[in-house]
N, C-alpha and C positions, 0 to 999 in steps of 0.2 A: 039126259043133258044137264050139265052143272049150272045151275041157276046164280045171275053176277054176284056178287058178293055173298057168295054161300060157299063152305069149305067142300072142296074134290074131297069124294067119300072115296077114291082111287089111289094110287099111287100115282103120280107124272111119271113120264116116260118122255125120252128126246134129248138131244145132244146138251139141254143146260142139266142134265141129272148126271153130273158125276163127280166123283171123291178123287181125291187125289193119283190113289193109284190107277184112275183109269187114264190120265192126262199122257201124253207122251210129248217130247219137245218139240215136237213139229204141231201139237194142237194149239201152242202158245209164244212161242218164241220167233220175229221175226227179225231175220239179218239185213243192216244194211249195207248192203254188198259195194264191191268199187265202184263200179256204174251209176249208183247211188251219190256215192260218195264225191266224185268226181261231179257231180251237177251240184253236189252240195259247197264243194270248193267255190265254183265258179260265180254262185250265188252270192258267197261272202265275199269273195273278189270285187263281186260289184259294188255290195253295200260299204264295202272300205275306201272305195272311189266317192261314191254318193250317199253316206248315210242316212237312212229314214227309221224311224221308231217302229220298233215291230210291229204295235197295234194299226198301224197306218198302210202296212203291207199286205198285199194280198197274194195268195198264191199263183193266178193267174197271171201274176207279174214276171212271173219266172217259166225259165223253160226247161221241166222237170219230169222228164216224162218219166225214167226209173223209178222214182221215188213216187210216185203216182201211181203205180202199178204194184207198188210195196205196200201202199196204204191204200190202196184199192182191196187188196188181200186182208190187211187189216182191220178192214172196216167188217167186210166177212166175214172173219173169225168171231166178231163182237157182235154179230145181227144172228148168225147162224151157226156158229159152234161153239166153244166154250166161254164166250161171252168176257173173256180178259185176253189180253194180249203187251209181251212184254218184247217194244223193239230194242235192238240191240247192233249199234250203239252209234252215236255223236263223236266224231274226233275232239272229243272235252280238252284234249291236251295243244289242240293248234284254234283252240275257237276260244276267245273272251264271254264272262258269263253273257254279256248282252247278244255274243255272235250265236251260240249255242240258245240262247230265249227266242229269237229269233225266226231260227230255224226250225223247231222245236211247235213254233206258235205259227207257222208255213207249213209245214208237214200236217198239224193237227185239222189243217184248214183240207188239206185234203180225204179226210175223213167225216167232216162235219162242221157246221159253224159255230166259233164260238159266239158266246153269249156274257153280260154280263154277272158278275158273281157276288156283289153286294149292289146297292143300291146308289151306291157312288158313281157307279158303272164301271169300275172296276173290270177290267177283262183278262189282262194276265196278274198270278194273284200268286205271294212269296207264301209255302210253306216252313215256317222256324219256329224254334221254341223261342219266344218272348221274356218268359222268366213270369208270366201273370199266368192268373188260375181262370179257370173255367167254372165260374159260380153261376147259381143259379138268378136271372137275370143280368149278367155284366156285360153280355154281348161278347165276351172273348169266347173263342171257336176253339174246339179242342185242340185244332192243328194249329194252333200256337201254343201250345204248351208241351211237353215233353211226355207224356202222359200214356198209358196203351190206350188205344182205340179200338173198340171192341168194333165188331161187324155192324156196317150204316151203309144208307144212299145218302149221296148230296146232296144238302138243302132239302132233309127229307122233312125240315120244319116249316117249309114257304112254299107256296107252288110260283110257277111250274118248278120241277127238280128238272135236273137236265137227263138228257137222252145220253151222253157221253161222258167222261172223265180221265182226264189226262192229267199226268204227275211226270213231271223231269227230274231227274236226279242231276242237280248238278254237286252238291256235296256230299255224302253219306256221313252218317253219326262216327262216333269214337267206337261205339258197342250199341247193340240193339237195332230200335226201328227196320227191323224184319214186317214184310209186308204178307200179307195175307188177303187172300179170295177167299167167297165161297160163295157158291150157286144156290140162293135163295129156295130153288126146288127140288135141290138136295136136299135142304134145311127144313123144308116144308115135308118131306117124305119121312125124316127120322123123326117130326114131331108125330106124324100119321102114326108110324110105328108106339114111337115111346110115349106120346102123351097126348092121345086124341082129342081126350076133351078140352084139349085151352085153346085149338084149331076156333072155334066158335067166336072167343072174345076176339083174337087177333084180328077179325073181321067187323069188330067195333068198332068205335072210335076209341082212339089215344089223346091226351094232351102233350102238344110240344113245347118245349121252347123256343120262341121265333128269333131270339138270340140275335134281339134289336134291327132287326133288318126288316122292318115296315115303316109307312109312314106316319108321321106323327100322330098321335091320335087314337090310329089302330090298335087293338089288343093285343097286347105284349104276347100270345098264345093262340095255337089254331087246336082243333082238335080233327083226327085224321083216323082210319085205318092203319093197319102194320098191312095186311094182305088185300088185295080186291082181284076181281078176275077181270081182267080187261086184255084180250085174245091171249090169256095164255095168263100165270101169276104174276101178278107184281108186287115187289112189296116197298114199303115208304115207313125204312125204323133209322132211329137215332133212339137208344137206349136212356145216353147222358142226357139227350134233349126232353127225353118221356120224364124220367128221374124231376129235372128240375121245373120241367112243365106244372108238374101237380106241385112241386113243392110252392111254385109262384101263385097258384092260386088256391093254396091254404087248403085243398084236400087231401088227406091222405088216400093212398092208393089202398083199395078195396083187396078180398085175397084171390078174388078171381084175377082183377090185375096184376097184382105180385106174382100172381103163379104162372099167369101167363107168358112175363117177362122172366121169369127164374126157370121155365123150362125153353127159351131162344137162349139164354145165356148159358144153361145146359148141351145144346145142341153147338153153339159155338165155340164152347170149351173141346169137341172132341175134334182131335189133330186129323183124325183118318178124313173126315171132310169136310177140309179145305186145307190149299194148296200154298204153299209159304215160298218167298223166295228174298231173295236180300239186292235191293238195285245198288249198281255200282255206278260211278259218275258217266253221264252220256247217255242212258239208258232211260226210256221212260215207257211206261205202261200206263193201258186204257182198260178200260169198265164198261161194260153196259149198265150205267147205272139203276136200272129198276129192274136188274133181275139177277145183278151179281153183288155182294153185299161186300165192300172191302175194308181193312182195315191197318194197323201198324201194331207195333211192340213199342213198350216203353225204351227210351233210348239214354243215352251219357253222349253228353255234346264235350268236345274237346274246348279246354279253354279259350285258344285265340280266336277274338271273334273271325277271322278269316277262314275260318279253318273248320266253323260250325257246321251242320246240318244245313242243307239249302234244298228246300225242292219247290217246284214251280207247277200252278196247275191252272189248267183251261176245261171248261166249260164249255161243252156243245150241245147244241140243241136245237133241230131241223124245222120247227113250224114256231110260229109267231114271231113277236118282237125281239128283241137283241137286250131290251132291258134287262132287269135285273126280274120286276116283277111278269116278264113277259107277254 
């Protein structure tokens, strides 16, 4: 029996252990069909009669049962099989960005609740590059910058992280931000293979960057785990947040740390596992955030600001408060 926070001297075996070429489009791809589509019409019909701000609407408000039965399936996929799921798609071309957030942030509700995602309470939350950098204490978030994002979970520097992760595509880049999964216990099996000994420290504590989202007062810094076994692996990494963690508090990282994080960035570097796909406008994909680790490509935004990058993401999380600190 695997003792908690002790590394599986095993391999994992189970539906989150696989590489790309095991995936097939029916493990990840859900269609929203006309039946769908048609209660999604009828929805925006209403709200153009009677406008309400998304965050103020509840699913239950609507009478959706297609589309409930779609994200019933969806929710599935993400508790018990490949743990991403990419639906497809939003009439983005007869819906305004507000009609499509909306519905987007309706649909999500039937998957899980969101929650908030800074401490502002912020609940739906704009993914764009900004044009600022991502330095170590400035509070800017990677996904405002234009930058590759290597493999992370949400808010893997604050607890609670959330249970879900939901990203809308309402604009796509010029070139790039190509999107990327991978299954933590894939990730965890090629380390088993390629480099057993750093299994050990990942089970230590890390330093993050809490990338200003505490309250005043609080230390700018938690320190955490990358892996713990809590029924099954989880892991809790932000690489940039480790990176400027230590640098915030003036120590340099050790070379059992360095190696540690030089053989995840080794395992994330290899294409064969994890699975890439490019979201096009209307389409949006979920995560199981603590056991599927996602990420982006660096991208080129197209000059007009109208015309840039735009994605939208929601935060779900089934037990506790709705805060941000939960």
């Amino acid at each position: 029996m695997t003792l908690p926070d002790a590394p599986h001297s095993e391999p994992l075996s189970g539906p989150l252990v696989w590489q790309a070429r095991d995936l097939n489009e029916s493990d990840w791809r859900y269609v929203i069909d006309d039946t769908c589509l048609a209660e999604i019409d009828a929805a925006v019909a209403e709200l153009r009669k009677a406008p309400v701000p998304a965050q103020d609407l509840s699913a239950d408000d609507f009478d959706m049962p297609a589309c409930r039965a779609l994200m019933a399936r969806v929710k599935e996929g993400l508790a018990d099989g490949c743990g991403f799921a990419l639906v497809d798609r939003l009439p983005i071309d007869r819906l305004s960005k507000d009609e499509a957030t909306t519905i987007y942030w309706l649909m999500s509700q039937m998957v899980c609740r969101p929650v908030a995602q800074k401490l502002d309470g912020t609940l739906i939350y704009d993914v764009h590059d900004t044009g600022q950098k991502a330095l170590a204490g400035s509070g800017v978030r990677p996904d405002k910058t234009n930058i590759d994002l290597t493999f992370h979970n949400d808010n893997s520097y604050n607890n609670p992280m959330p249970d879900f992760v939901g990203l809308l595509c309402l604009r796509p880049a010029k070139s790039g931000g190509v999107s990327r999964v991978m299954s933590f216990e894939t990730a965890y099996n090629a380390l088993l293979e390629r480099n057993p000994d750093v299994l050990g420290r990942l089970y230590a504590p890390f330093v993050f960057d809490r990338q200003r989202e505490h309250p005043e007062g609080d230390a700018e810094t938690i320190t955490a785990p990358v892996f713990e076994n809590a029924g099954g692996l989880q892991a809790r990494l932000g690489i940039h947040q480790v990176r400027n963690g230590y640098e915030m508090i003036g120590t340099p990282m050790d070379d059992e740390t360095r190696g540690a994080l030089a053989a995840l960035e080794d395992v994330f570097a290899d294409d064969t596992l994890q699975f890439r796909f490019t979201m096009e406008a209307g389409q949006f994909q979920y995560v199981n955030n603590k056991v599927i680790g996602h990420s982006r490509t660096e991208f080129e935004d197209f000059d007009e600001p109208d015309a840039r990058r735009h994605l939208v993401r929601i935060w779900m999380r089934a037990e506790g408060d709705k805060a941000y600190s939960g």
